[in-house]
C-alpha positions in Angstrom: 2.7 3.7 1.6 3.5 5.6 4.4 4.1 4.7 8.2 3.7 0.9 7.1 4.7 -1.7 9.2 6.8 -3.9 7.4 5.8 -7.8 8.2 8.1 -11.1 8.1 6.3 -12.8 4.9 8.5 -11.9 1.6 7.7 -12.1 -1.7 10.0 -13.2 -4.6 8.9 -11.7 -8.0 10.4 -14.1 -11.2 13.4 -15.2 -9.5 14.6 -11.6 -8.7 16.3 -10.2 -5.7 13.0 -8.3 -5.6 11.7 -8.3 -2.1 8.8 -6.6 -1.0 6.8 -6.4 2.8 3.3 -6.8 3.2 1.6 -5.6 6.4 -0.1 -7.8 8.6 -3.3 -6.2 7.3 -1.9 -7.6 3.8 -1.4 -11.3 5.0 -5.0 -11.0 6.8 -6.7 -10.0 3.8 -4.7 -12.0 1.5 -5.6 -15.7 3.1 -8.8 -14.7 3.5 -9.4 -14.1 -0.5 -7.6 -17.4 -1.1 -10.2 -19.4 0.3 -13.1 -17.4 1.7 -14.0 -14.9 -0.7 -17.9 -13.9 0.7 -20.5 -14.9 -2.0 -22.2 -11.6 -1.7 -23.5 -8.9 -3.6 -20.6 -6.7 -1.6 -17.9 -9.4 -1.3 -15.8 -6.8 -0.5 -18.0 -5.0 1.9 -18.2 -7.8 3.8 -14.3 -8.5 4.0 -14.0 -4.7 5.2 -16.7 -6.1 8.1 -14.6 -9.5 8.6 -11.2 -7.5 9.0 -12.9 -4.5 11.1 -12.0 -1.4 8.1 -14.1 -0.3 5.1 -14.9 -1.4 1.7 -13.4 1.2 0.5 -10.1 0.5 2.2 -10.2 -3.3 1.1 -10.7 -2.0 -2.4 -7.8 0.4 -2.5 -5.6 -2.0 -0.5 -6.5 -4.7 -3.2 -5.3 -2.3 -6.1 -2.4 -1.1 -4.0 -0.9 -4.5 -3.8 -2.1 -5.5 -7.7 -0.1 -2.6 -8.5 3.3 -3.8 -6.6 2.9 -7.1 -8.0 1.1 -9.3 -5.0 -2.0 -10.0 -7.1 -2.7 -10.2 -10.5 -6.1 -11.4 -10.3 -8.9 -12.5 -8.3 -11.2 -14.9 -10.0 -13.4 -18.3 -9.2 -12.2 -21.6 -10.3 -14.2 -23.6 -12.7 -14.3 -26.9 -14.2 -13.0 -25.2 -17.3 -13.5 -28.6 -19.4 -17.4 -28.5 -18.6 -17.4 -24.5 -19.9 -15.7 -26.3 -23.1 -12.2 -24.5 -22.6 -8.6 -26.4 -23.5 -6.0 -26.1 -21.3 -2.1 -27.4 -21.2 0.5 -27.0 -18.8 3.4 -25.1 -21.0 7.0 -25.6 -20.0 9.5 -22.8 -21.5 13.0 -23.0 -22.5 14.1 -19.1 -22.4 17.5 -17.5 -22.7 19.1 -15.9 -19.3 18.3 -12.0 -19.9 15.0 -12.6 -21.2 13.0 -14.3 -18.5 11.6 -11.3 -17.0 10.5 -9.7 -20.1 8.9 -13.2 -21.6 7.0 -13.7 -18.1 5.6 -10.6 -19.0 4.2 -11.4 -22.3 2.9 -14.2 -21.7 1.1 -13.0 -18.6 -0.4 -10.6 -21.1 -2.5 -13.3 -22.1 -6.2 -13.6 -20.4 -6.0 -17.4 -20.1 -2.5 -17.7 -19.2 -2.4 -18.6 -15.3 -0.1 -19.9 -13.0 3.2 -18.2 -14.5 6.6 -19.0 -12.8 10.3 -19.8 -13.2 11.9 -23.2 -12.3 15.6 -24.4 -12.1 16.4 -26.4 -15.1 16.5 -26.3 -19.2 12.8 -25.6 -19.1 13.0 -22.4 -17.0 9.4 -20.9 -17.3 6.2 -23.0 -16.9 2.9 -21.4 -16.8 -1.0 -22.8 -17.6 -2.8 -22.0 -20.5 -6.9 -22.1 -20.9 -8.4 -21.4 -24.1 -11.4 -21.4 -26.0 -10.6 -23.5 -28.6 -7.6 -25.3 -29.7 -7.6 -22.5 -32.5 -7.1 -20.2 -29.6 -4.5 -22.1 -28.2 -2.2 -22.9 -31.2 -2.4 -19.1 -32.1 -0.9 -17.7 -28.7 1.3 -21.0 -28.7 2.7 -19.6 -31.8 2.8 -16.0 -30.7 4.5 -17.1 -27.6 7.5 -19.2 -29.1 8.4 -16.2 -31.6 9.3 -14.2 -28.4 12.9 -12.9 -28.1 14.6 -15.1 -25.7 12.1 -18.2 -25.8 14.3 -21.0 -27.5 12.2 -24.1 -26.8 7.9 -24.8 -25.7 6.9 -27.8 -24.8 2.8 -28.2 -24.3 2.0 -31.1 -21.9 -2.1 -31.8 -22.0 -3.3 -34.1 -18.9 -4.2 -37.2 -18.8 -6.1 -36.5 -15.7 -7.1 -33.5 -13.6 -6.4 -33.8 -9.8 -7.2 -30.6 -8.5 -5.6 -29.4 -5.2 -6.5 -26.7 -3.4 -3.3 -24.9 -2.2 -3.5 -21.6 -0.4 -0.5 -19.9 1.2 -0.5 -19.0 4.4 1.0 -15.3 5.1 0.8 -15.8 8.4 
């Protein structure tokens, strides 16, 4: 990215020294996808109009900052119980050296959502939907044979409360 101006905002990716700037273009488009994602058939077309550029630069922006770790999906939420998926909050117990490469793995995983490190014994915690409890105990499985990963812990709700939290980039 050439002549970019670099912004205030930071990014931490898993617990690294690894900062990265986003441009106040960034931040602009980047709350607005959190919460205000146009339901069009050109969603994106539309943001280009909202943020006074193209689709075509929304688009490449968007893969720009996929690529350098900002996003890693853009997606609806559902009630994922009605749609007849299983999910479970899964806490991680994972060897120093190994996080980054076992945040990786499991991010691998089309269901796996919400993937970050936390201080303690339990060190990774991510969300996991699946089809079917088949589904689930399968990647489960896969999961805890991963170098590094010495202990998994799935903790099923009692009770959704869902929160909508969007991150302000200023």
């Amino acid at each position: 990215m050439h002549n970019r101006q670099k912004a205030a905002a930071v990014l931490c990716i898993m617990g690294d020294d690894i900062v990265n700037s986003l441009t106040d273009f960034d931040k602009r488009l980047l709350n607005i996808l959190q919460g205000n994602l146009p339901l069009c058939s050109r969603p994106f077309s539309r943001l280009g109009e909202m943020l006074d550029t193209t689709e075509e630069h929304v688009l490449r922006r968007l893969n720009e900052l996929k690529r350098e770790g900002y996003l890693r999906r853009i997606g609806t939420f559902f009630n994922s119980e009605q749609l007849g998926y299983h999910g479970t909050l899964i806490a991680l117990r994972v060897a120093e050296g190994h996080l980054a490469d076992v945040a990786q793995a499991v991010n691998r995983y089309v269901g796996a959502t919400h993937n970050y490190e936390r201080e303690g014994d339990y060190n990774l915690w991510f969300t996991l939907l699946t089809p079917s409890r088949t589904a689930e105990e399968k990647i489960l499985a896969e999961v805890a044979a991963l170098p590094g990963v010495e202990g998994l812990m799935s903790l099923k709700a009692n009770h959704r409360y869902k929160i909508n939290v969007q991150f302000k980039l200023a």
